[in-house]
DOVOZA-869994 format. One record per residue (C-alpha): x negated, y, z negated. Coordinates in Angstrom, 2 decimals. Example, Ala and Ser with C-alpha at 12.3 -4.5 7.8 and 13.67 -1.06 7.14 Angstrom:
% residues 2
<<-12.30; -4.50; -7.80>>
<<-13.67; -1.06; -7.14>>
***
This chain:
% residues 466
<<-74.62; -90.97; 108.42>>
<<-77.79; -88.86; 108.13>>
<<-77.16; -84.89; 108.59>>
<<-77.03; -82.94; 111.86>>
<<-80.25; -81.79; 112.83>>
<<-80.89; -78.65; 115.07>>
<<-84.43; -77.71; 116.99>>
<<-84.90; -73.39; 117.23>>
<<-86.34; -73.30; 120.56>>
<<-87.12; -70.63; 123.24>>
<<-89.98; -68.32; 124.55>>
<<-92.25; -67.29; 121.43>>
<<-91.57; -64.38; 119.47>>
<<-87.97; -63.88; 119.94>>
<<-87.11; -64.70; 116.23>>
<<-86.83; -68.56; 115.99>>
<<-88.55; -68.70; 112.88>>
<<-85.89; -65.63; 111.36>>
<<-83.02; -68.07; 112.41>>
<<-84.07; -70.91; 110.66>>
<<-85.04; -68.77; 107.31>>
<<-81.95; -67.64; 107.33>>
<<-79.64; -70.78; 107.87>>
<<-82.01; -72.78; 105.80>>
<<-81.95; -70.03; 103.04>>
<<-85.40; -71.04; 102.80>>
<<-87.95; -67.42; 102.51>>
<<-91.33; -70.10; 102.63>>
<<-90.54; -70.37; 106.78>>
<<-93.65; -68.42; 107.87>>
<<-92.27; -65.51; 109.85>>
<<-94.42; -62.94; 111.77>>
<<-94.09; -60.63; 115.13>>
<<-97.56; -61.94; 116.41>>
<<-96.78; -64.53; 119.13>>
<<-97.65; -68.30; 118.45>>
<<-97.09; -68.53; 114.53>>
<<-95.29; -71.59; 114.90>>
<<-97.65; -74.44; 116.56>>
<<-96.01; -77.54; 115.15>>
<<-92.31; -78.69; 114.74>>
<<-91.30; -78.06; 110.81>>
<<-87.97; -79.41; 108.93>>
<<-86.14; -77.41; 106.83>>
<<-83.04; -79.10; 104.82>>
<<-80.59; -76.95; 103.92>>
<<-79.48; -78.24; 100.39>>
<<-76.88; -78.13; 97.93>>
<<-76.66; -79.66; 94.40>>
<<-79.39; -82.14; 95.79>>
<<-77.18; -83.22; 98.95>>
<<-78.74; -81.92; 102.32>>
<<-75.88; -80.90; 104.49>>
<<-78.13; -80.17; 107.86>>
<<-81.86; -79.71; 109.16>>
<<-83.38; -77.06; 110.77>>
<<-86.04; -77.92; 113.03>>
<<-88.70; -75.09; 113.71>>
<<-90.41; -75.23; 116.90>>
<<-93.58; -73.64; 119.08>>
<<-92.59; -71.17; 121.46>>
<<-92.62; -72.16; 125.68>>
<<-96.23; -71.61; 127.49>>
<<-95.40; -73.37; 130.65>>
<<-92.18; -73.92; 131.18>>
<<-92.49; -74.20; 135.01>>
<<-95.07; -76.10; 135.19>>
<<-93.39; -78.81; 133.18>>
<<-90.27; -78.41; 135.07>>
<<-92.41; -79.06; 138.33>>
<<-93.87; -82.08; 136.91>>
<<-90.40; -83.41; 135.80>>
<<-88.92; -82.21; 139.57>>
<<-90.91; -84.68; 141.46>>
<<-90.23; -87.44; 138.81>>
<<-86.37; -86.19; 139.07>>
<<-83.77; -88.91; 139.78>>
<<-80.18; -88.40; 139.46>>
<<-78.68; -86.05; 136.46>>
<<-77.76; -89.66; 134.80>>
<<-81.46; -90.17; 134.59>>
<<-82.93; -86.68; 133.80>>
<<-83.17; -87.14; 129.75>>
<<-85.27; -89.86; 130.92>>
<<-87.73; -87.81; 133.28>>
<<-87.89; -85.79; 129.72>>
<<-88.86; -88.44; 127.36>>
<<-91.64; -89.18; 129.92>>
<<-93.05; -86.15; 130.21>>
<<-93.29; -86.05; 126.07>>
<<-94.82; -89.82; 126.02>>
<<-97.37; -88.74; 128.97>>
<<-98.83; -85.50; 127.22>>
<<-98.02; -86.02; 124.00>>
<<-101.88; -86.82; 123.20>>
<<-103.72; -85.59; 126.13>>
<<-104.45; -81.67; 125.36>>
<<-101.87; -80.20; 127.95>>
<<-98.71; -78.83; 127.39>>
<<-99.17; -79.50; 123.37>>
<<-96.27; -76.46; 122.33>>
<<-93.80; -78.50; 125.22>>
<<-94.52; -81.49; 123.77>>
<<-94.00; -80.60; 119.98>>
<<-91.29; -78.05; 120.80>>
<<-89.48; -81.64; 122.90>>
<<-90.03; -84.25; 120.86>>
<<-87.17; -83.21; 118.38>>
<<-84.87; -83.51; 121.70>>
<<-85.75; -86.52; 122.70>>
<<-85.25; -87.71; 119.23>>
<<-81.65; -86.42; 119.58>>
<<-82.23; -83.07; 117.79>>
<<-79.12; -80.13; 118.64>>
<<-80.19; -77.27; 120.40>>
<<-80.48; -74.10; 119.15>>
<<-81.72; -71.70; 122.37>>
<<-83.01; -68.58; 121.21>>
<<-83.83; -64.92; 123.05>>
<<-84.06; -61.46; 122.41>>
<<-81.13; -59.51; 123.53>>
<<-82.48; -56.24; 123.10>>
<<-84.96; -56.95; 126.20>>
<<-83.23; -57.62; 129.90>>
<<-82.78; -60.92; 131.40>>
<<-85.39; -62.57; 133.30>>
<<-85.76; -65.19; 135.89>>
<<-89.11; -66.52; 133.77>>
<<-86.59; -68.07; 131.32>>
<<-84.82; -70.18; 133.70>>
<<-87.09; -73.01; 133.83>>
<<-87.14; -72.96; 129.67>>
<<-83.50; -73.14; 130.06>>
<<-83.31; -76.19; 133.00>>
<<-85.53; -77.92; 130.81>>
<<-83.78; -78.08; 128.08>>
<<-80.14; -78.96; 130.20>>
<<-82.10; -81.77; 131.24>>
<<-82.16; -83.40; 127.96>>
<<-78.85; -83.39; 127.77>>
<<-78.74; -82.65; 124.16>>
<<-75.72; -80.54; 122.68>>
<<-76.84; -77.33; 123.10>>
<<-76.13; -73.16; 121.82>>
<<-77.58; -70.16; 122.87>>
<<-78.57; -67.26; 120.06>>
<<-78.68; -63.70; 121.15>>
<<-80.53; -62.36; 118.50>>
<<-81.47; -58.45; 118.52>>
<<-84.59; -57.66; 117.45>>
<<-85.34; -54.04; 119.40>>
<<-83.33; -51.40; 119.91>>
<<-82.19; -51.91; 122.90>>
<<-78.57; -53.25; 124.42>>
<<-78.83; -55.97; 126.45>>
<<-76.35; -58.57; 125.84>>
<<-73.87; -58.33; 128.46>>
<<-76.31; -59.24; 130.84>>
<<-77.86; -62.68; 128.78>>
<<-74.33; -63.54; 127.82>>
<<-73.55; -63.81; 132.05>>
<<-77.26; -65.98; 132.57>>
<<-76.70; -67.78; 129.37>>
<<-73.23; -69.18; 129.92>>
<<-74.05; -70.80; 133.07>>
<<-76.45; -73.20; 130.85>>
<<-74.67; -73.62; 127.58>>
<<-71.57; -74.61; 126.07>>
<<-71.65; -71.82; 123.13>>
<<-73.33; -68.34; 123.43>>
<<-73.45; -66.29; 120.12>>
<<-74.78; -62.94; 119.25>>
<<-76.84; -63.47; 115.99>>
<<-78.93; -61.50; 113.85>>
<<-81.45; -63.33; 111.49>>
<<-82.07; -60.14; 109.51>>
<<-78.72; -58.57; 108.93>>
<<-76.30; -61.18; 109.47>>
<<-73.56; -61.32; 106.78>>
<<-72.74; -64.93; 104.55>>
<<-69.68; -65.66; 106.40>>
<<-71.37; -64.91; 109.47>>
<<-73.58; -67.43; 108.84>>
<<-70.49; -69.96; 107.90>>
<<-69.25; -68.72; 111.57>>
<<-72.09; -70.63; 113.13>>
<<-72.12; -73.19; 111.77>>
<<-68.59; -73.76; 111.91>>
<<-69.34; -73.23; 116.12>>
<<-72.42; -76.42; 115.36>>
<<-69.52; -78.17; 114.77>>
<<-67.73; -78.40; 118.23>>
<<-71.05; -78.79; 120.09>>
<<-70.49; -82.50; 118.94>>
<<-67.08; -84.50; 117.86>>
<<-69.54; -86.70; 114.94>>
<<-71.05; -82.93; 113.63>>
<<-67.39; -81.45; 112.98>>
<<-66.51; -83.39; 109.78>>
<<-70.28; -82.99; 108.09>>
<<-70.47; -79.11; 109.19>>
<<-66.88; -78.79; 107.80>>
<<-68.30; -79.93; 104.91>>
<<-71.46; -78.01; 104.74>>
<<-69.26; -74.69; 105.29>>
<<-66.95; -75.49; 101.63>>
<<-69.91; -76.90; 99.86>>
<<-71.81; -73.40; 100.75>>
<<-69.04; -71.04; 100.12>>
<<-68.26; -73.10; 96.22>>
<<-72.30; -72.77; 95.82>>
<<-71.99; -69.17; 96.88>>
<<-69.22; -68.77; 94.50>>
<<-71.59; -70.63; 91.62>>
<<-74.08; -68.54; 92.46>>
<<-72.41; -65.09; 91.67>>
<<-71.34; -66.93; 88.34>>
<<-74.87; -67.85; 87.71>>
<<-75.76; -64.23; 88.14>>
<<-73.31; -62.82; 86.14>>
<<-74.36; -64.89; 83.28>>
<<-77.65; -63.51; 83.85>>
<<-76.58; -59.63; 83.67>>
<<-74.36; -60.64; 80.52>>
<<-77.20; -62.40; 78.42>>
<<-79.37; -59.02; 79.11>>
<<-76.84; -56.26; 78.13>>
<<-75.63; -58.64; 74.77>>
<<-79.65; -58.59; 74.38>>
<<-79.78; -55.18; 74.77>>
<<-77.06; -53.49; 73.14>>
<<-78.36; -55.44; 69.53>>
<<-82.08; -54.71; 70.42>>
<<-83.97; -52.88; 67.56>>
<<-87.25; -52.53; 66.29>>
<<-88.58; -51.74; 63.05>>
<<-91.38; -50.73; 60.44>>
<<-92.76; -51.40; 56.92>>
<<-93.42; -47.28; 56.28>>
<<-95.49; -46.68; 53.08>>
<<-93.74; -43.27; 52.83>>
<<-90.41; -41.10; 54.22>>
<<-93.49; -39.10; 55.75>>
<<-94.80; -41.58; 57.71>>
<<-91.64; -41.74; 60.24>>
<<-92.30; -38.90; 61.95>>
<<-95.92; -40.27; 62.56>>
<<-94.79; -43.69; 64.06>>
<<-91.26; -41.89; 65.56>>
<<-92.89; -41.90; 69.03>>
<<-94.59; -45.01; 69.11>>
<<-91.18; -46.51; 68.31>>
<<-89.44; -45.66; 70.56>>
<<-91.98; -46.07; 73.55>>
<<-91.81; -49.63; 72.15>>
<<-88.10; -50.14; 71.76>>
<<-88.11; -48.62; 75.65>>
<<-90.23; -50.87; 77.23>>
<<-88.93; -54.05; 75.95>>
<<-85.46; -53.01; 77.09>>
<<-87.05; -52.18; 80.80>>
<<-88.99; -55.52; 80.42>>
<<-85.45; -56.94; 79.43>>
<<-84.20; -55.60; 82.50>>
<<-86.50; -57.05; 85.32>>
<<-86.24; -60.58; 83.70>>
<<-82.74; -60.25; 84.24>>
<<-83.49; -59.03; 88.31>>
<<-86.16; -61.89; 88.63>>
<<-83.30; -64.25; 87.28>>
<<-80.87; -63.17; 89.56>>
<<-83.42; -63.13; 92.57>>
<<-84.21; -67.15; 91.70>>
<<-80.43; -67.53; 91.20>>
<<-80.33; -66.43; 95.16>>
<<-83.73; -69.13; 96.39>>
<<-85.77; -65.85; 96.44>>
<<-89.38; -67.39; 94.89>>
<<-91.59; -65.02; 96.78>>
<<-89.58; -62.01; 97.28>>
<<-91.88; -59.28; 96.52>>
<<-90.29; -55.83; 94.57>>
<<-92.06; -52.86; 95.27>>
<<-90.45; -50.46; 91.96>>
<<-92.03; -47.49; 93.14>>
<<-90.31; -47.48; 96.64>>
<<-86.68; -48.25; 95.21>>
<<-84.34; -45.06; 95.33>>
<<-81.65; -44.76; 92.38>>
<<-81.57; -48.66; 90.93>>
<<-85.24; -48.68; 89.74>>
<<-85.09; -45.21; 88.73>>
<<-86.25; -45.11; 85.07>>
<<-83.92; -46.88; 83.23>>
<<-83.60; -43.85; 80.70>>
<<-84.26; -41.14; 83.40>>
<<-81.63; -38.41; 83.50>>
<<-80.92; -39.18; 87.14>>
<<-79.92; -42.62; 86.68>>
<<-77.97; -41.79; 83.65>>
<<-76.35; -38.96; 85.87>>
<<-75.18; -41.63; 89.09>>
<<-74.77; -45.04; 86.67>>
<<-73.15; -43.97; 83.81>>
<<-69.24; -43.03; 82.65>>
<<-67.89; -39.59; 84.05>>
<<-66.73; -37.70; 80.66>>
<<-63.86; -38.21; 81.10>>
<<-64.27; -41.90; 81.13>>
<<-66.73; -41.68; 78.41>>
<<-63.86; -39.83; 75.93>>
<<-61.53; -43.17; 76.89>>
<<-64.12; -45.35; 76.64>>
<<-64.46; -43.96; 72.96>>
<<-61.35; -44.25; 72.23>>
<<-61.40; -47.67; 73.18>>
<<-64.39; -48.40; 70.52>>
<<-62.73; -46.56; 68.60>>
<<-59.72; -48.19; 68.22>>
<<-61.47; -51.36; 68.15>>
<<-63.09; -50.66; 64.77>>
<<-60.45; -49.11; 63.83>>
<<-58.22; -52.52; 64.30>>
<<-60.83; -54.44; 62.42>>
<<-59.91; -51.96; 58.97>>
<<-56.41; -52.78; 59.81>>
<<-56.73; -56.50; 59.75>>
<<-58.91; -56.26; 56.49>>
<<-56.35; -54.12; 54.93>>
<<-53.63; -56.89; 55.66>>
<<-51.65; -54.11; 57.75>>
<<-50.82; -51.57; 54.94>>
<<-52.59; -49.02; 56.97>>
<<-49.63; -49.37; 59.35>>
<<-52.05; -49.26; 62.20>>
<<-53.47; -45.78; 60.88>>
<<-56.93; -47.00; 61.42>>
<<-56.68; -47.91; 65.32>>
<<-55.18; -44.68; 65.69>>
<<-57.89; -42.68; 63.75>>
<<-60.41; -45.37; 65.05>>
<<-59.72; -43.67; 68.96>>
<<-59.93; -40.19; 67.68>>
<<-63.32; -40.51; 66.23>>
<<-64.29; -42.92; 68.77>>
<<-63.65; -40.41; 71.72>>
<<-64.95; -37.48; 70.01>>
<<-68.32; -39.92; 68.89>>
<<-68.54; -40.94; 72.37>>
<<-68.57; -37.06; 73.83>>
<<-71.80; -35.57; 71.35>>
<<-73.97; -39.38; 71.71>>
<<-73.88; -39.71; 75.65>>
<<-77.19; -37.51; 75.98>>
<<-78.99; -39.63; 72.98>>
<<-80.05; -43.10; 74.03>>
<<-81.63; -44.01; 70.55>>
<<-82.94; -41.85; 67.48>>
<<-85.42; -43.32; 64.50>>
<<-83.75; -44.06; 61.22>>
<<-84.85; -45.05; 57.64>>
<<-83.36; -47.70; 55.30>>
<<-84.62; -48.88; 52.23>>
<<-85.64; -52.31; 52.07>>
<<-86.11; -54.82; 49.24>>
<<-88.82; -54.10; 46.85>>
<<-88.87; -50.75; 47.51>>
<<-90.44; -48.52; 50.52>>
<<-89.18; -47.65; 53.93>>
<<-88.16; -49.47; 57.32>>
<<-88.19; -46.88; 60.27>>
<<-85.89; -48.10; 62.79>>
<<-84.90; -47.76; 66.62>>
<<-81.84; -49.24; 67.65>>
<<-79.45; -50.74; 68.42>>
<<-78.32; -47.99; 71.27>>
<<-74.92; -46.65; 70.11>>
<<-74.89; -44.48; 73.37>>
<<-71.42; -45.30; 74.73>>
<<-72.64; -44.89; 78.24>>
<<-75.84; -47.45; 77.43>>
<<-74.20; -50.56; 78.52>>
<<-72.24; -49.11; 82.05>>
<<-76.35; -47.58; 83.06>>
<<-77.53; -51.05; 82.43>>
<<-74.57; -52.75; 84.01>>
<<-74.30; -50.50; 87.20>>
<<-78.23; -50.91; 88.39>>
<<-77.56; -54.68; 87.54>>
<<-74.64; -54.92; 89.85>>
<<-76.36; -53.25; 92.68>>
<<-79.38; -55.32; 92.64>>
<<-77.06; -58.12; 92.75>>
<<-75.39; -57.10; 95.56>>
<<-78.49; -56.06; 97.62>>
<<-80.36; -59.43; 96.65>>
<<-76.74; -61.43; 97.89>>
<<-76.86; -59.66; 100.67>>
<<-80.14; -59.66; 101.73>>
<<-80.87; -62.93; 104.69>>
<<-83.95; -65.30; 103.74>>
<<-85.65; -63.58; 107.21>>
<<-86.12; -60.76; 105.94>>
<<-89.89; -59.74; 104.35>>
<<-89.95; -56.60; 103.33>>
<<-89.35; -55.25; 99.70>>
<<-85.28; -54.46; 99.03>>
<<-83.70; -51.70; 101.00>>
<<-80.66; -50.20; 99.17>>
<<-78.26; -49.20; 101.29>>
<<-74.75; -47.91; 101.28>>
<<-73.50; -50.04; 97.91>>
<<-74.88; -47.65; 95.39>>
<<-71.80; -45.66; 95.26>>
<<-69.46; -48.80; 94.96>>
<<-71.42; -50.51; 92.29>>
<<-71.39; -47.00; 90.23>>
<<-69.61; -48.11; 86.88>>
<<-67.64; -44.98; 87.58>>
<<-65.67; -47.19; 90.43>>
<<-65.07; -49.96; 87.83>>
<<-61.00; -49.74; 87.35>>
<<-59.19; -49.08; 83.72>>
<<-58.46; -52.06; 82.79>>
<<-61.50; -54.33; 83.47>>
<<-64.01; -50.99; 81.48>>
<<-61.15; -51.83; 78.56>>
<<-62.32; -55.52; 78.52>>
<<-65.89; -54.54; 78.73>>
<<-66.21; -51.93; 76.06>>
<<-64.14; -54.81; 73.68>>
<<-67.34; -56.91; 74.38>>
<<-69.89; -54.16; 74.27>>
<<-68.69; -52.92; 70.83>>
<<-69.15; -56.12; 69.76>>
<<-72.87; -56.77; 70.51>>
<<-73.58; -53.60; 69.25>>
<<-72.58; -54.89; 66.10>>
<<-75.09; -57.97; 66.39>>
<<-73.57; -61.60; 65.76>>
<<-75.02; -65.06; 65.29>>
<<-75.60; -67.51; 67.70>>
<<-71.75; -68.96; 67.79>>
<<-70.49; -65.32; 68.50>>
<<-73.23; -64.37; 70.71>>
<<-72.04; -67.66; 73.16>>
<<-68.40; -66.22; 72.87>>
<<-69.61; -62.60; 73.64>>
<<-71.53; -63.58; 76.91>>
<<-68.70; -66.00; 77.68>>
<<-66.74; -63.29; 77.67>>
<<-68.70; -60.63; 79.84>>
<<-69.42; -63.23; 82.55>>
<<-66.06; -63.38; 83.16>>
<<-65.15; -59.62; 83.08>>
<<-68.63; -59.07; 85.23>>
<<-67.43; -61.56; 87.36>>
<<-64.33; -60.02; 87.88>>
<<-66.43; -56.58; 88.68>>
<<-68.27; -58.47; 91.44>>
<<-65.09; -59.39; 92.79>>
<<-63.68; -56.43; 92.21>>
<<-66.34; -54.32; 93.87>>
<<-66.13; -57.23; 96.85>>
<<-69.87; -58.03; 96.55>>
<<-71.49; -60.84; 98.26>>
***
């Protein structure tokens, strides 16, 4: 059985083109508020793992809708006969020049498309849209009416009275701000327009919500290969004296900052690709909070631990290290070192939290100097990097494919603040994160980002992100 198809169709520039982004997930659906951007009917499949569960059709916007409905009204039969009078009017102008945006806009209909009527409910109701409306009962294809807002204005009460003396379903729908399961609402309500849609739209709805589920696994892969490559980033250099490191101390750590900014949009233009975002445009300098510097005060300030979560958070590393003595000591420490391990942990983690990164020498093999930056031991490093990462996520899950502007943060910032993140899950984080820091090979490194998808999964979840 092929997949349910739907035509978008109404009077131009009432948001068709935003409805099917949206319930395609599909941002290369040309959208624009100057009238007549759609001139010819476009499919767009909405697909999962390679299996397309339904089609959106995108259609021109009615020109003359009473004129056609006059030339159908003195072809008109009885109502058995009126899909017919349709088809005819299609076959007749379908080539001739005249009523071109009709034609295209009807020959998904007669080809036994759904319908999909859309208006703008923040304008009153009109009497001009009752011959669009006739027209389309006369095909007598399943049919739903949109009330999608794009003004400011309240009209809905009025369209919902006109609109339900045409059509089975009325819905109020926003293409730009309309929330995931709102979307599975819909199309759950596709379903009863026709008994052979139910069982493939049933089936559309659990495939999308396991690939939305995939999806926020996907991306917090993404955020856990970036902060494992970030807490064991370093660079170094070959110094021909101890005086040359205050020379090259600068110019170190510029470099050891960008590539952990550069670090961090790879990981955002991941996540956006993760989402079907391919031409989603970021505009830095706009952003409030997330694109911040990375290592400005004010985003250590809102991202990072409180200090009081900081000293447990120490004490956590701490005792981590500290466990690791223990263990190599065959337990005749008695535990002392997980115990000492949390004292000098907290207390470490309480005079680092201002210092991101500081140049060090070592001596290398055949003598000289290697001046080094990195790897951060700030204990607040990882929850900065974390915390922007999670809100990106959640405004880029959020976010509808209708939408074309750059990302608006809204009111997540203060729930994907590290500082919200509870007890136990920061315990099972700072494990992981004191273990990058220490650097590992490539077996370990699997296990440690194993490890913090899971946890960062849970913090999605926790936080209830989409």
């Amino acid at each position: 059985m092929s997949p349910p198809e739907f035509a978008v169709v109404g009077h131009p520039n009432k948001g068709k083109s935003s409805i099917v982004s949206t319930l395609a997930c599909d941002d290369s659906v040309q959208v624009a508020p100057t009238p007549g951007t759609t001139v010819i009917c476009r499919r767009f499949p909405m697909r999962v793992d390679g299996e397309t569960l339904y089609i959106l059709i995108d259609t021109p916007g009615f020109q003359r809708a009473r004129r056609v409905l006059a030339w159908m009204k003195q072809r008109e039969g009885d109502a058995s006969k009126r899909h017919q009078v349709v088809r005819q009017f299609v076959t007749a102008h379908h080539n001739s020049g005249q009523f071109s945006d009709e034609c295209e806009l009807l020959t998904p209909l007669v080809e036994g498309a759904g319908i999909l009527y859309v208006i703008d409910g923040s304008r009153p109701y009109g009497g001009e849209y009752e011959a669009e409306m006739e027209i389309l009962r006369w095909t007598g294809q399943p049919s739903m009416a949109l009330i999608n807002l794009i003004g400011s204005g309240d009209h809905i009460e009025g369209w919902k009275a006109a609109l339900g003396q045409y059509f089975k379903i009325v819905r109020v729908f926003n293409a730009l701000t309309a929330e995931f399961d709102k979307r599975l609402e819909l199309l759950r309500a596709f379903g009863q327009l026709k008994e052979e849609w139910r069982e493939p739209l049933d089936k559309a709805v659990a495939s999308l919500e396991a690939d939305r589920a995939n999806r926020r696994l996907l991306s917090a892969r993404a955020i856990a290969e970036m902060l494992v490559d970030m807490l064991a980033f370093k660079v170094s250099k070959r110094l021909a004296s101890e005086g040359d490191a205050k020379v090259y101390e600068t110019q170190l750590m510029n470099q050891y900052r960008d590539k952990l900014r550069m670090r961090e949009q790879e990981c955002r233009d991941a996540v956006q690709a993760i989402y079907d975002y391919h031409s989603l445009q970021r505009e830095e300098s706009a952003f409030k909070l997330v694109d911040q510097d990375l290592f400005s005060e004010h985003t250590w300030s809102f991202w990072g631990l409180s200090t009081t979560q900081l000293l447990a958070t120490g004490a956590v590393s701490g005792a981590v290290l500290g466990t690791g003595a223990d263990v190599a000591l065959g337990g005749a420490s008695l535990m002392a070192g997980a115990v000492l391990g949390s004292v000098i942990g907290g207390t470490s983690a309480w005079f680092s939290a201002k210092r991101i990164a500081h140049v060090r020498l070592f001596g290398i093999p055949l003598g000289g100097k290697e001046a080094r930056v990195g790897p951060s031991r700030n204990p607040n490093f990882p929850y900065v990097v974390l915390g922007r990462a999670l809100f990106h996520h959640a405004c880029v899950a959020s976010r509808t494919h209708a939408r074309r502007d750059a990302l608006i943060l809204g009111e997540m910032a203060e729930l994907t603040s590290t500082k919200a993140i509870p007890n136990e899950l920061r315990r099972r984080l700072e494990r992981s994160f004191v273990q990058a820091r220490r650097g590992a090979g490539s077996g370990k490194a699997f296990r440690l980002v194993d490890e913090l998808t899971d946890a960062i999964g849970t913090a999605i979840g926790e936080h209830g992100l989409a």
